[in-house]
Kinemage of the C-alpha trace (Angstrom):
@kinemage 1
@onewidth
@group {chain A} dominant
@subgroup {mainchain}
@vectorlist {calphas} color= white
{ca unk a 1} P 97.850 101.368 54.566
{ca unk a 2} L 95.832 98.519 56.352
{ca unk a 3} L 93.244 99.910 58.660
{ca unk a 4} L 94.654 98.935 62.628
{ca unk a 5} L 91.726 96.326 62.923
{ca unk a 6} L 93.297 94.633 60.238
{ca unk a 7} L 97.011 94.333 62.103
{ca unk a 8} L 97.610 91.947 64.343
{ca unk a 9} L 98.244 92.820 67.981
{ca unk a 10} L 101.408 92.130 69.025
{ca unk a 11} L 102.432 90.309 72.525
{ca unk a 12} L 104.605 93.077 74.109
{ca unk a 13} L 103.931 96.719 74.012
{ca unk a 14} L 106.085 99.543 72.716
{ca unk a 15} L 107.401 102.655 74.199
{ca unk a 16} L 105.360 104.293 76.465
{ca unk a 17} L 103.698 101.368 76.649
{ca unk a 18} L 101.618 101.896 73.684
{ca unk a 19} L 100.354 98.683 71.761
{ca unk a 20} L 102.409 97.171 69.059
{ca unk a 21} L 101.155 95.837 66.270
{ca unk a 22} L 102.203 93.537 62.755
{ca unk a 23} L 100.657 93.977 59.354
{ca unk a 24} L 100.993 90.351 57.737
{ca unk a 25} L 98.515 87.510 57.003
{ca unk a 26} L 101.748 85.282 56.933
{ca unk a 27} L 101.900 83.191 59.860
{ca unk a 28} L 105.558 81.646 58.856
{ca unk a 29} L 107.081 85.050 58.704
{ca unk a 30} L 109.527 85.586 61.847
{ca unk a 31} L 107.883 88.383 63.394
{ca unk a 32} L 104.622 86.743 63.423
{ca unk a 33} L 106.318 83.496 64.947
{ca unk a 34} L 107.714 85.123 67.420
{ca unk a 35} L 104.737 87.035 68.739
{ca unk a 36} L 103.044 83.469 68.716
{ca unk a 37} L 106.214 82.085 70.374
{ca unk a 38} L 106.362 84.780 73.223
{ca unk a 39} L 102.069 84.477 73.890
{ca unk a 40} L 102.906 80.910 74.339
{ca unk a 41} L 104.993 81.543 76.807
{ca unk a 42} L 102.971 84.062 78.629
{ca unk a 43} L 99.795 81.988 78.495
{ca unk a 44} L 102.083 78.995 80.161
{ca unk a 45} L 103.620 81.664 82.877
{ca unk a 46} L 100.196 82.803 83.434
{ca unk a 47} L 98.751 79.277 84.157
{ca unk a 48} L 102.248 78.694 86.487
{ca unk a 49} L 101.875 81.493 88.765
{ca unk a 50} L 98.125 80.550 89.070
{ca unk a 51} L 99.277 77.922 90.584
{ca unk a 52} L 101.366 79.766 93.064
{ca unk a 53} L 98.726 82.194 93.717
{ca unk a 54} L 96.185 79.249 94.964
{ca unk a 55} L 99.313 78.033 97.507
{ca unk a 56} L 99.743 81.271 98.809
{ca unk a 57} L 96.372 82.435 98.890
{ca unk a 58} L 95.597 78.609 101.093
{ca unk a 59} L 98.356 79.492 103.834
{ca unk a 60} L 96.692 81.670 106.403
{ca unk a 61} L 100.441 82.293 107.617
{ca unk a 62} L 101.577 84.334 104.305
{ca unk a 63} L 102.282 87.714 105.010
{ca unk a 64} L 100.928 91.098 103.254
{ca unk a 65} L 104.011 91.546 101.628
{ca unk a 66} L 103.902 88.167 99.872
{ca unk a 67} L 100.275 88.586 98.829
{ca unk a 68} L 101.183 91.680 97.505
{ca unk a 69} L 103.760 90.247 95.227
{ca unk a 70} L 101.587 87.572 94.179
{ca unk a 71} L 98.748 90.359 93.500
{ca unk a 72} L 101.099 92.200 91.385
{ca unk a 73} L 102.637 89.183 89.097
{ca unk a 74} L 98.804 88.170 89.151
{ca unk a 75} L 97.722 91.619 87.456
{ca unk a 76} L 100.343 91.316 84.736
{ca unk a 77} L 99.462 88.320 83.565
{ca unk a 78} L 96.058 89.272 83.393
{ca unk a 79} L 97.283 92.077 80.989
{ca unk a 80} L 99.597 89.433 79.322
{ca unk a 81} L 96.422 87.204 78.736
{ca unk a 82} L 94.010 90.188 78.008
{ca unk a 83} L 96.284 91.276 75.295
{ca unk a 84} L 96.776 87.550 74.058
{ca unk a 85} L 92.774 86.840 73.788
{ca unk a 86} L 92.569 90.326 72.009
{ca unk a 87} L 94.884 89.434 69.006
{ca unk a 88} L 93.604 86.065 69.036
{ca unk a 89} L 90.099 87.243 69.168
{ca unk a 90} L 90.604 90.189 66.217
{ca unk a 91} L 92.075 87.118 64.198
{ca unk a 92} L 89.406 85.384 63.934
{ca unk a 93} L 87.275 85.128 61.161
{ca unk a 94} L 83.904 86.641 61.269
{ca unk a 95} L 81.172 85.233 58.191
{ca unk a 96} L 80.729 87.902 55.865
């Protein structure tokens, strides 16, 4: 079996919401594709609703309710893009 810091940490979680994670080296495989496909994506909805954040954040006239929201969709992204740098950061290749 290949020790966990080995696997690759996949993009989504599981049940529970306990981490998922892929045991390959092969970066054409579908699985692993996919898991690159669906970070892209969260990386790219992450920087979008930083966007939103900063509008909302400069109207003095938004209301508690709406900052709430945006604090919410704000914290997970931030767990999106935690996860994200983790696998990415595991993958990387350290000089022996």
């Amino acid at each position: 079996m290949t020790a966990q810091n080995e696997l690759r940490l996949l993009p989504w979680t599981g049940p529970e919401g306990k981490p998922c994670y892929l045991d390959t080296d092969d970066r054409e495989r579908y699985m692993s594709r996919l898991a690159d496909h669906i970070e892209s994506v969260q990386l790219g909805m992450a920087a979008e609703l930083r966007g939103q954040a900063v509008q909302v954040l400069d109207n003095e006239t938004e209301d508690l309710e709406k900052l709430r929201l945006v604090a919410a969709k704000l914290a997970g992204a931030l767990r999106d893009v935690l996860r994200v740098a983790t696998s990415r950061g595991h993958r990387l290749e350290t000089p022996e």
